[in-house]
N, C-alpha and C positions, 0 to 999 in steps of 0.2 A: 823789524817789529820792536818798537819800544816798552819799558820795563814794566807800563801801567797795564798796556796791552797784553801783554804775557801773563800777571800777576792775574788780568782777568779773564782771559780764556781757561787758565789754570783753575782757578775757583768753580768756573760753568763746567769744566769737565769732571770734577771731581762729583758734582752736585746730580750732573747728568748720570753718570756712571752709578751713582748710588740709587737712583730708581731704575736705572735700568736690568742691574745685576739682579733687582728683584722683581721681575715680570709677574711672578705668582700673587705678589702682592700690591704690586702699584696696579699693571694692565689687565688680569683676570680676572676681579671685582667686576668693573664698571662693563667688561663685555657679558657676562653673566647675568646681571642685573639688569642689563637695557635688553639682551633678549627676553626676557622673561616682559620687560613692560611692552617690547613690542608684539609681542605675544596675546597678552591679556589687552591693553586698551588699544593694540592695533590689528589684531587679527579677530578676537573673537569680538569686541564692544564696537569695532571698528565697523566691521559688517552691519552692525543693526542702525549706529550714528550713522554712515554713509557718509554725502562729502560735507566740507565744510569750506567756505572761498574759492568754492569751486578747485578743492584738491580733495582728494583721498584723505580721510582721518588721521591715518600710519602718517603720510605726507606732512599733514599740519602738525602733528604733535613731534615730529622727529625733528626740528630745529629747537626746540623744549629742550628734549631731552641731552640735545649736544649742547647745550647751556649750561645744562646740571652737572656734568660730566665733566665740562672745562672748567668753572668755577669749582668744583669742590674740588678738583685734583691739585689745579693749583695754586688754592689756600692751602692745602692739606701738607703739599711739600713743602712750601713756605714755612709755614707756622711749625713743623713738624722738624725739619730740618735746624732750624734758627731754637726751639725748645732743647731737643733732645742736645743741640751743641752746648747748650749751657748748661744742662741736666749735667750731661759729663765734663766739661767744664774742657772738649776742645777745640770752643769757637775761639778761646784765647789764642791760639795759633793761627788763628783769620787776623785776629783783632792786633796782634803784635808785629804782624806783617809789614811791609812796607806801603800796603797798597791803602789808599784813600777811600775814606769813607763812602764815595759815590761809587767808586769801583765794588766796594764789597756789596752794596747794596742793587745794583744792577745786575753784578752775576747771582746774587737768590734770587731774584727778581726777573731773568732772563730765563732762568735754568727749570723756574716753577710753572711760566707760562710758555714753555716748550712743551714741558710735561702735560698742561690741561690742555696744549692743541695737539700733541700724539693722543690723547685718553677722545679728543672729540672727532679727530678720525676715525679712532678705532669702532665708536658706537655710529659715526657712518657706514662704516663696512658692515657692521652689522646689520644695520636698516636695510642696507642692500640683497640681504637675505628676505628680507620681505615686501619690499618694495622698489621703484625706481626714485633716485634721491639728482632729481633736479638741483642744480645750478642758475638761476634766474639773472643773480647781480651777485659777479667773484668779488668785485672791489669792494662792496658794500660785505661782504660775509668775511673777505680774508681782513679787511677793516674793524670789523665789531669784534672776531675771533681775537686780531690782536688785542683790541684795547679790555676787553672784556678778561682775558687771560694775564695781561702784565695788570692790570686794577687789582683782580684780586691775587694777584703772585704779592703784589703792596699789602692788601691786606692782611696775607699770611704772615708776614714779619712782624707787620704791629701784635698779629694775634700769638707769634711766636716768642713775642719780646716780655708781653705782658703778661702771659699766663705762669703761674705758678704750680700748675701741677696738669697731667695727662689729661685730665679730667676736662681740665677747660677745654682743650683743642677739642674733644669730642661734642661737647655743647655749645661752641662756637660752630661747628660744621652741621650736627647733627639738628641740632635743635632752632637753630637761627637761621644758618643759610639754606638748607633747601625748604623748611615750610616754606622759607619765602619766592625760592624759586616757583613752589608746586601751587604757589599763589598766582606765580605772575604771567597766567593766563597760558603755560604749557599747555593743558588738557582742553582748553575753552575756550572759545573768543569771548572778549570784550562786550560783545553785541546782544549778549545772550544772560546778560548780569541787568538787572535794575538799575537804574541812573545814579541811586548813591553807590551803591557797591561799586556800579564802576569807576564812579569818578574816587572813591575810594582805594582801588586797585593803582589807580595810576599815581598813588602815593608809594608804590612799592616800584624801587629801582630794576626789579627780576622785568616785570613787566616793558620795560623800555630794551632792556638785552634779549630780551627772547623776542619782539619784535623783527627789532634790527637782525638776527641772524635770520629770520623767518623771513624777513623784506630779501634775504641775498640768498636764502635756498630755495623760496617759492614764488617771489615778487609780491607777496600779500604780506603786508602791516596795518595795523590799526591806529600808529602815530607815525609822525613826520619820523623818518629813519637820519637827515640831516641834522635835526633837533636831538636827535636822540646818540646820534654819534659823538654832538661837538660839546653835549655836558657829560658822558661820559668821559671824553679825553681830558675835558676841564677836571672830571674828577680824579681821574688816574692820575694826573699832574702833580697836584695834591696829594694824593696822598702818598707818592712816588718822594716827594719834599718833606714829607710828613717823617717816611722812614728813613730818610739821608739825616734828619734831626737828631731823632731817636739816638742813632747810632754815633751821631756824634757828641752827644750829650752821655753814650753810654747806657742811655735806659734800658733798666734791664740786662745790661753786660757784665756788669761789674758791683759786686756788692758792697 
């Protein structure tokens, strides 16, 4: 194994280890809170809506919710990790390394979108408490899962780079990303909106990922899931480029 390789497994472990050593706090939220939604809009409202594409309520809305789940966890570490290191000022010891700026940005970037696809298992297994959680199209779900999870693991850097105080990472997550997920037709179809609202909604990126997972857990989309894979990869690319910049320029590292 050579030195770039080592230097980067070493960083994904470290990064690993730090949400893992805190299960109470990375992995017991998001199970806690997806029981409770599958509770209230899949057990009790779930009963009176009935199906929806011809699945079960619970059904349709639990690829939603493993969207919400994978994106906010792995901004949350991203942004979280990449802050608090500068906060205490021991990202210096990343930054002073030997390892190359695409190396440091890969392992946050690998180690955040691990973490949002263990956080959207784990609100599988919960679903499976109240329902059966089909498999339709693996390729197409372990496909969107990646890209959906290293996109916003990218994101979390930018939002970890730029924020100056706790406060942002909260109102980046809290206030930005999920209204938008909880917009992007988790709870609803498309079908069931007015013509402007919908063609309105399809201005919201959430809507194209919750699809696409929903196209590989239940076979039901409402857009093209090949349109919708291959401008997200376009966009992860980007902005995957966008953070190897940042860090090479420093933004945000160094005062």
């Amino acid at each position: 194994m050579n030195a770039n390789a080592t230097q980067f497994l070493t960083l994904v472990r470290r990064e690993i280890l730090r949400f893992v050593r805190r299960p109470y706090n990375t992995f017991l939220p998001p199970i806690i809170t997806n029981a409770l939604y599958f509770s209230v809009f899949g057990v009790i409202l779930g009963s009176r809506i009935g199906e929806i594409a011809g699945v079960s309520y619970l059904q349709f809305v639990l690829p939603g919710l493993v969207v919400l789940g994978a994106i906010s966890d792995s901004f949350e570490n991203a942004s979280f990790t990449i802050f608090h290191g500068r906060w205490n000022d021991y990202i210096q010891a990343v930054l002073t390394s030997p390892m190359s700026n695409r190396s440091m940005v890969a392992a946050y970037v690998s180690a955040s979108a691990l973490r949002g696809i263990v956080t959207s298992l784990l609100i599988v297994g919960v679903g499976l408490v109240f329902t059966s959680v089909p498999v339709a199209n693996p390729v197409y779900l372990v496909s969107f899962l990646l890209v959906i999870t290293t996109l916003f693991g990218g994101l979390g850097v930018i939002g970890g780079l730029w924020a100056s105080d706790f406060d942002y990472l909260t109102v980046m997550n809290q206030f930005i990303l999920r209204p938008l997920v909880f917009f992007g037709a988790v709870f609803y179809s498309l079908e069931v909106l007015p013509a402007f609202w919908r063609n309105v909604s399809l201005l919201n990126p959430m809507v194209y990922m919750v699809n696409g997972v929903r196209y590989g857990m239940i076979g039901v989309t409402e857009i093209d899931p090949n349109t919708s894979l291959a401008v997200l990869t376009g966009t992860t690319v980007v902005v995957l480029s966008v953070d190897y910049l940042l860090f090479k320029r420093g933004y945000g590292l160094a005062e």
